[in-house]
C-alpha positions as CSV (number, residue, x, y, z in Angstrom):
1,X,-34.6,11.9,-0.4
2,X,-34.6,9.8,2.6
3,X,-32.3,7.2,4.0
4,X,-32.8,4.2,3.2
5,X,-30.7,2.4,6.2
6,X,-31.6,4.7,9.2
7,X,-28.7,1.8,11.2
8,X,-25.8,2.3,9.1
9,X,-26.0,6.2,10.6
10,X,-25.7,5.1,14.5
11,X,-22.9,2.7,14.0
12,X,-19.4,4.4,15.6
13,X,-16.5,2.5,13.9
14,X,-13.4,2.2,17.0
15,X,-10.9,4.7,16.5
16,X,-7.6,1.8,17.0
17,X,-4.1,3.0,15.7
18,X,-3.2,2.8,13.1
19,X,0.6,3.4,13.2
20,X,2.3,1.9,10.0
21,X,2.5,3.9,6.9
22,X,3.2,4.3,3.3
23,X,3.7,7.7,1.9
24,X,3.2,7.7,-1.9
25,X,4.7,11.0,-3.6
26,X,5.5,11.5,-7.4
27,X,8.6,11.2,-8.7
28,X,10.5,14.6,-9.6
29,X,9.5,16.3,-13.0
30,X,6.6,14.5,-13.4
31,X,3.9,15.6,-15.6
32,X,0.8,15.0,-14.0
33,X,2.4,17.4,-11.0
34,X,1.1,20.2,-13.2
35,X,-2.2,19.2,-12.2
36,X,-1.3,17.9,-8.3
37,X,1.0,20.1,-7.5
38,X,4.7,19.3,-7.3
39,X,4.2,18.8,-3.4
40,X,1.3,16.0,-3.5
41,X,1.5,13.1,-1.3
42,X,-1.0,10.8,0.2
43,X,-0.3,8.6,3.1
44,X,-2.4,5.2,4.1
45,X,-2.4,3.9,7.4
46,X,-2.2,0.6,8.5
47,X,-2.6,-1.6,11.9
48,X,0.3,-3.6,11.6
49,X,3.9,-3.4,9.8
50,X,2.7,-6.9,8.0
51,X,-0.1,-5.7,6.6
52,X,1.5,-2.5,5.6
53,X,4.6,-4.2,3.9
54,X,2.1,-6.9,2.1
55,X,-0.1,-3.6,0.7
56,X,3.5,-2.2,-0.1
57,X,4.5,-4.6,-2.2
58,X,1.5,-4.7,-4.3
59,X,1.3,-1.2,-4.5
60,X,5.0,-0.7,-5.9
61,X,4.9,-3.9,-8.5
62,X,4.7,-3.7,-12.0
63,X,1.1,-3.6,-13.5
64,X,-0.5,-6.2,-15.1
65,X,-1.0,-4.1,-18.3
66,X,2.4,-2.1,-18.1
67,X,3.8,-2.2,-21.7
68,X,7.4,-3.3,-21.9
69,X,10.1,-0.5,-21.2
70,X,7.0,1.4,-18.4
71,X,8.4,2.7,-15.6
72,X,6.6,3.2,-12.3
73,X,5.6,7.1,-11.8
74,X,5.3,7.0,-7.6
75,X,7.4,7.2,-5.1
76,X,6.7,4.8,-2.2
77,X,8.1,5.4,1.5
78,X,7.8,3.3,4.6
79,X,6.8,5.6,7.6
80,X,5.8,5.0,11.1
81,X,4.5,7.0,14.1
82,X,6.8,5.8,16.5
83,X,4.2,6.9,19.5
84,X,1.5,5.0,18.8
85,X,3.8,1.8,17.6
86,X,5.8,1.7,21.2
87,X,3.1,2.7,23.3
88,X,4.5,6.0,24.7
């Protein structure tokens, strides 16, 4: 199969820092660790700590379609590489 956009391949996306974080872990005793593993985490990385804290809250409110009584399953956690946010 060919590609269809030939463009899309030479494009380089800048490599800025991204220094603001949110590490998402599940809470201890969880179930669905049997699958991930009791050590899972996943981190997304943001520009700034606004944009980070604005994702943050969205990401740790209730859902839409949680049923009365639900209670969130993830751990959310504010990190930072200090480095990269003061310039050293």
């Amino acid at each position: 199969m060919g590609i269809a956009n030939v463009q899309n391949l030479v494009r380089t996306l800048p490599v800025l820092p991204r220094p603001y974080g949110i590490r998402v872990r599940l809470r201890p005793g969880d179930p669905f660790a049997k699958l991930l593993g009791a050590d899972w985490q996943k981190t997304h990385w943001f520009f700034t700590a606004e944009e980070r804290d604005r994702v943050l809250e969205d990401m740790s409110g209730k859902h839409e379609y949680s049923r009365i009584g639900d209670q969130p399953a993830l751990v959310f956690e504010k990190v930072e590489k200090l480095a990269e946010s003061r310039n050293f």
